[in-house]
C-alpha positions as CSV (number, residue, x, y, z in Angstrom):
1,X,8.8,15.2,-8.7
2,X,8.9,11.3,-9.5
3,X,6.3,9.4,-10.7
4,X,3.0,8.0,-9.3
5,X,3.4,4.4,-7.9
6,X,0.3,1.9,-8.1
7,X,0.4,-1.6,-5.7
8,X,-2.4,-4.2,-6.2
9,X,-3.5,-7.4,-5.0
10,X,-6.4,-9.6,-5.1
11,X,-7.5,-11.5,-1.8
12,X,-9.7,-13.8,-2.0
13,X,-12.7,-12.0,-3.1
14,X,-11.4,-8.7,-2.0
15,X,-8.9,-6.4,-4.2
16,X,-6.4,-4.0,-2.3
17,X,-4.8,-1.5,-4.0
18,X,-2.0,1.0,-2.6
19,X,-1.6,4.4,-4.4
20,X,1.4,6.3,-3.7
21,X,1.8,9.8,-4.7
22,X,5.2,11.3,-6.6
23,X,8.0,12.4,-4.9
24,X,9.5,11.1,-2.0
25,X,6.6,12.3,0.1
26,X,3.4,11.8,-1.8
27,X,0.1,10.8,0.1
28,X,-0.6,7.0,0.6
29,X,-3.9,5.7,0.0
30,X,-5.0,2.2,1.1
31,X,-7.7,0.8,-0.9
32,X,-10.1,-2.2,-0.4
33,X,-12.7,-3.4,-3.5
34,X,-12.2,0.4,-4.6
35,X,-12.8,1.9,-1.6
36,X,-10.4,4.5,0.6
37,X,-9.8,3.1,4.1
38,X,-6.6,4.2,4.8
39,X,-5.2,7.5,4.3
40,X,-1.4,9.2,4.8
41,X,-1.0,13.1,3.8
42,X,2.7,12.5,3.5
43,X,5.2,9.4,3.4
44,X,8.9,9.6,4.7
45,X,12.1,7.1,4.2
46,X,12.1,4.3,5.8
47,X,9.0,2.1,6.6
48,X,5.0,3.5,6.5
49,X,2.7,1.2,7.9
50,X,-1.5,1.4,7.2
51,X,-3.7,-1.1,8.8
52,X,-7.0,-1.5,7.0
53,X,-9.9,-4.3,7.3
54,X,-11.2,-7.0,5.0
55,X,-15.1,-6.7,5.1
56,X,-15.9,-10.1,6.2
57,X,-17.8,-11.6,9.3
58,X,-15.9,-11.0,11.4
59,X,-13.7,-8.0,9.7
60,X,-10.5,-9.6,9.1
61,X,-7.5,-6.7,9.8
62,X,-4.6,-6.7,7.8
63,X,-1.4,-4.1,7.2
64,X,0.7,-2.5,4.3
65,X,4.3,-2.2,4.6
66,X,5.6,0.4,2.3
67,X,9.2,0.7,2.1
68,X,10.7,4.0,1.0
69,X,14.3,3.8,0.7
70,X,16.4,6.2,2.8
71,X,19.6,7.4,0.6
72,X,19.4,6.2,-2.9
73,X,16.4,7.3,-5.4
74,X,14.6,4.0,-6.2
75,X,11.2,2.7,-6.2
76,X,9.1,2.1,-3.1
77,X,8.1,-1.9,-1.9
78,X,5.0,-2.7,-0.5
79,X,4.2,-5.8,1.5
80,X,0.4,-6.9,2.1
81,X,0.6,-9.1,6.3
82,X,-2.2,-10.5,6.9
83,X,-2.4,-13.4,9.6
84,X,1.4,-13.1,10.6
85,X,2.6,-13.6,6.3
86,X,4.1,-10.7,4.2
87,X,3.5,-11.2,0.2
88,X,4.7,-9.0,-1.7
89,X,2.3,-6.2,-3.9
90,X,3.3,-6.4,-7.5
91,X,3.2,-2.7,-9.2
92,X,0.8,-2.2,-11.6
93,X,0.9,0.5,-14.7
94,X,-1.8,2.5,-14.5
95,X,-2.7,5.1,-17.7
């Protein structure tokens, strides 16, 4: 079992955090100001995708790209698109 992997970034006023689970097929949650609104019992290799909403007028949709590498053990990337640009979700140590 690996370790726990923690994505954040702020937008604007918003914060979205991704939470991956250990292993190589832990549970993804998609967070927005601290709040669950995107949900994945298991991940798998390649890419997982989870659309979620910025709670604005009118709601402003967005996705997260998290990129599990196929062969070789390494560390998942995840990629905030919202309006057509990726930026990339710095990992953050959580205690």
């Amino acid at each position: 079992m690996g370790p726990r992997h923690h994505f954040h970034l702020d937008q604007g006023d918003h914060s979205i955090t991704v939470n991956v689970g250990p292993g190589r097929s832990g549970e993804i949650e998609l967070l927005v100001d601290g709040k669950v609104v995107a949900y994945q019992k298991h991940h798998a290799p390649g890419m997982n995708v989870l659309a979620g909403e910025l709670p604005e007028e009118p709601a402003h949709p967005f996705r997260v790209l998290l990129r599990q590498p196929h062969l070789v053990p390494s560390m998942p990337r995840c990629t905030l698109e919202l309006d057509g640009v990726e930026q990339p979700m710095p990992e953050r140590l959580v205690l």
